[in-house]
C-alpha positions as CSV (number, residue, x, y, z in Angstrom):
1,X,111.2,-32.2,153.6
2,X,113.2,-31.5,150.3
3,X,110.9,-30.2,147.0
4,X,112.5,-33.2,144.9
5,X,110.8,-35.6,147.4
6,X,108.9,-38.9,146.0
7,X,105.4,-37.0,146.8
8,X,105.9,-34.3,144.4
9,X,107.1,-36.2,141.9
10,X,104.0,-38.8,141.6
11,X,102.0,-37.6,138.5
12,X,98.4,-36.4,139.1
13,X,95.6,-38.8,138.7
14,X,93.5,-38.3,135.3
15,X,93.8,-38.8,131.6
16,X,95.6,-36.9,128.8
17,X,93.6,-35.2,126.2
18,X,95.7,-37.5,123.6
19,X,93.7,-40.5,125.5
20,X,90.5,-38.8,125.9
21,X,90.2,-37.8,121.9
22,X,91.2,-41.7,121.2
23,X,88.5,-43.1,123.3
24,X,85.8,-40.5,121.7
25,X,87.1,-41.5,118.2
26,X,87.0,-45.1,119.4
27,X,83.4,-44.9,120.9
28,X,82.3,-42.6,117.7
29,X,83.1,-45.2,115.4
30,X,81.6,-48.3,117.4
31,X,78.8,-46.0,117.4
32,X,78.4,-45.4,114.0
33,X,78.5,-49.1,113.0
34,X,76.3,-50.3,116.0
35,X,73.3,-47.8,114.8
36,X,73.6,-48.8,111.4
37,X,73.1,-52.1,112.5
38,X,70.6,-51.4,114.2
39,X,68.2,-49.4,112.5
40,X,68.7,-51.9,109.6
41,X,66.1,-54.3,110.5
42,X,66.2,-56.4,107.3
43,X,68.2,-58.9,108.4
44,X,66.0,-59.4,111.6
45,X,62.8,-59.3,109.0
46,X,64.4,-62.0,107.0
47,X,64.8,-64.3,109.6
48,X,61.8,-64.1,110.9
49,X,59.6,-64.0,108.0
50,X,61.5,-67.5,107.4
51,X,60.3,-68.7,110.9
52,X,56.7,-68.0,109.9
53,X,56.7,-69.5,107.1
54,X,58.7,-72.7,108.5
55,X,55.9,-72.9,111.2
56,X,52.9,-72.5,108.8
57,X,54.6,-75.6,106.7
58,X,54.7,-77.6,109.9
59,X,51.1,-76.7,110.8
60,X,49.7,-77.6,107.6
61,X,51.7,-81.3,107.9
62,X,50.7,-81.8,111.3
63,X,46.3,-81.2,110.4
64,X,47.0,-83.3,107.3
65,X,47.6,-86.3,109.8
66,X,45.4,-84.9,112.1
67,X,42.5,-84.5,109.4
68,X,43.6,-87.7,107.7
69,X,43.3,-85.8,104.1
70,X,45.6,-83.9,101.8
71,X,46.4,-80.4,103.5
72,X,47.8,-77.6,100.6
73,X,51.1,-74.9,101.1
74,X,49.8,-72.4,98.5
75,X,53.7,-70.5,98.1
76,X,53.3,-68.6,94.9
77,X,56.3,-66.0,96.0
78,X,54.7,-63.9,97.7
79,X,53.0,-65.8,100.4
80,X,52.8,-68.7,102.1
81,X,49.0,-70.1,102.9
82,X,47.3,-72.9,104.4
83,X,44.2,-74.4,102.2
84,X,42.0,-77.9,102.3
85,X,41.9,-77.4,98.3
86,X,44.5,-76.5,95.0
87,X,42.5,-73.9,94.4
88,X,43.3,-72.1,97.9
89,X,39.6,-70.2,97.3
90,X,37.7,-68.7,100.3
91,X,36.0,-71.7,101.0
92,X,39.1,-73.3,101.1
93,X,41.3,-71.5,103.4
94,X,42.5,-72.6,106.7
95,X,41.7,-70.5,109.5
96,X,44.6,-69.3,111.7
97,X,44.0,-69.9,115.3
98,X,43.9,-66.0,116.6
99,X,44.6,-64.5,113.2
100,X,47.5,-64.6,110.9
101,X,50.3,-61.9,111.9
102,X,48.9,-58.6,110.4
103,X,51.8,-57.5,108.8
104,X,51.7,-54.7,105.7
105,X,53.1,-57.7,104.0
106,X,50.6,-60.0,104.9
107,X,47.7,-57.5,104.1
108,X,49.3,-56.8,100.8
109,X,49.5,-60.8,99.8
110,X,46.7,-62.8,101.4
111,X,43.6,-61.5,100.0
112,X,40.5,-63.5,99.0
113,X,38.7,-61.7,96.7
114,X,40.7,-58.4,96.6
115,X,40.0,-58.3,100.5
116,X,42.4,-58.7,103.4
117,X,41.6,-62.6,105.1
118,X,42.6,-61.1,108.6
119,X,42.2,-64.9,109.8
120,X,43.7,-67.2,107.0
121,X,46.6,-69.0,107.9
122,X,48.8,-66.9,105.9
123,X,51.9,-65.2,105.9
124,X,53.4,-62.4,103.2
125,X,56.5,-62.0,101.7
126,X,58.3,-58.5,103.1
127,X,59.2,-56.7,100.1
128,X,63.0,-57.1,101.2
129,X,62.9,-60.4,101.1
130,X,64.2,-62.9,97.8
131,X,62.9,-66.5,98.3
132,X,64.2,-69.1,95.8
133,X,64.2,-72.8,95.2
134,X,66.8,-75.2,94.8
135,X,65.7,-75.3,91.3
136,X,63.0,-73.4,89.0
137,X,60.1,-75.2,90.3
138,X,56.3,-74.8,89.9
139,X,55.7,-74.9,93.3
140,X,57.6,-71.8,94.4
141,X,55.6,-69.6,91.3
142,X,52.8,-67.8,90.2
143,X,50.2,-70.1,90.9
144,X,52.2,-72.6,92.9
145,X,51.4,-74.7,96.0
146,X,52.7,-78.2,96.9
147,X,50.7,-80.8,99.7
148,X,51.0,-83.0,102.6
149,X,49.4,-86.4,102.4
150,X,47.5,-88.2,105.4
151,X,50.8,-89.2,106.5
152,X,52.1,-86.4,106.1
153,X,54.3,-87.0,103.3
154,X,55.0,-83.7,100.8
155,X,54.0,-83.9,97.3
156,X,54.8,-81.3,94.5
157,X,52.4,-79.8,92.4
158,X,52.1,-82.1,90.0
159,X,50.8,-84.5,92.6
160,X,54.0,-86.8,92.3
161,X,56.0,-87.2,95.5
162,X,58.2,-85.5,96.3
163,X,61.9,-87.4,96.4
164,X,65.5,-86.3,97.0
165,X,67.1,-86.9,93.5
166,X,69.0,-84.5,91.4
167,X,69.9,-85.3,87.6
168,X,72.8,-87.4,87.1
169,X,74.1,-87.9,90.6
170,X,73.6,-90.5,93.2
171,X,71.8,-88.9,95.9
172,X,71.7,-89.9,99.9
173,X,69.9,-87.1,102.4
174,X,69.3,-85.0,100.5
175,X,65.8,-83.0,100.9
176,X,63.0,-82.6,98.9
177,X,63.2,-79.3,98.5
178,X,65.6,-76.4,99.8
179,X,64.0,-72.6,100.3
180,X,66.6,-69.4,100.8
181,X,65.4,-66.6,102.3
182,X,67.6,-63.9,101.6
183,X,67.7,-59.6,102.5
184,X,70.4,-57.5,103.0
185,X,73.3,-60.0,103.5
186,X,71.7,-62.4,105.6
187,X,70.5,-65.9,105.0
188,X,68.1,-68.2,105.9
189,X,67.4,-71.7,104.6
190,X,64.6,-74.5,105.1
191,X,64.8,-77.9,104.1
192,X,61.9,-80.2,103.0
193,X,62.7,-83.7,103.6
194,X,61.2,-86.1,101.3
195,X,58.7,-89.2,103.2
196,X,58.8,-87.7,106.4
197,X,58.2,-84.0,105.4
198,X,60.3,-82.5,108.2
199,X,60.6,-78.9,107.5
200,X,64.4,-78.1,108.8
201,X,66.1,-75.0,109.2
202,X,69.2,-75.7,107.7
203,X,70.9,-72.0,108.4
């Protein structure tokens, strides 16, 4: 058998250091951007925080038909509550079946007199978290609630109903009232839908 033969001339199996540095700077750099993702856990807070508090709206529409009375969404920006009265006092606070969700949030924002409610239908804003309005509105404020009707139609603070008209423009489906949630580059929106009072997530 000659030395030049097709045997000897096959290359040996493996990888070149040249490839095995690019695949470490390769993985390195996937690595670096997955973990920052995800140990950065505002955008997962956001989103769920805006779940809460589209369920809690929900709730209190659904027992406003149920109870056949006027059911309140105390949301003065720092939490969203549940109440049978405007003044959202301790008397008037809708228990949460098994507790509201604990968070440090929560036990920073839903207090009745200067004391954790542990089971009041409530849920806190996370300090991340921006919520605003489609408008500067009284309900989304210091102070601020807006209500379901026996049908469970969604009236503003003022007790008016509340309708799908902006100023100067013919309007068609268009809700009631629009609330972004927004932390660290992420978005979430709910939609209030004027008669029916669906509570939508829009993104």
């Amino acid at each position: 058998m000659h030395s030049g033969g097709v045997g000897s001339r096959r290359r040996a199996g493996g990888f070149t250091i040249v490839e095995l540095v690019t695949v470490i700077v390769v993985i390195g750099i996937l690595g670096a951007i997955g973990a920052s993702r995800f140990f950065d856990n505002t955008a997962f807070e956001n989103r769920a925080y805006a779940d809460q508090v589209r369920s809690l709206i929900r709730y209190a529409q659904k027992l406003a038909v149920v109870q056949n009375r006027a059911i309140f969404v105390r949301s003065d920006g720092n939490s969203f509550a549940v109440c049978s009265n405007a003044a959202c006092n301790a008397n008037d606070i809708i228990v949460a079946p098994g507790g509201n969700n604990g968070s440090p949030a929560t036990k920073l924002n839903c207090l009745q007199g200067n004391a954790y409610a542990a089971q009041w239908m409530c849920v806190g804003r996370p300090a991340n978290v921006v919520i605003t309005a489609e408008a500067v509105r009284p309900e989304l404020a210091a102070g601020g609630f807006f209500s379901f009707d026996a049908m469970g139609r969604p009236f503003n603070k003022d007790g008016t109903a509340m309708t799908a008209t902006l100023p100067g423009a013919a309007v068609i489906n268009v809700p009631a009232m629009t609330l972004t949630f927004a932390s660290g580059g992420n978005t979430a929106i709910l939609a209030i839908w004027p008669e029916t009072g669906y509570v939508q997530n829009v993104r």
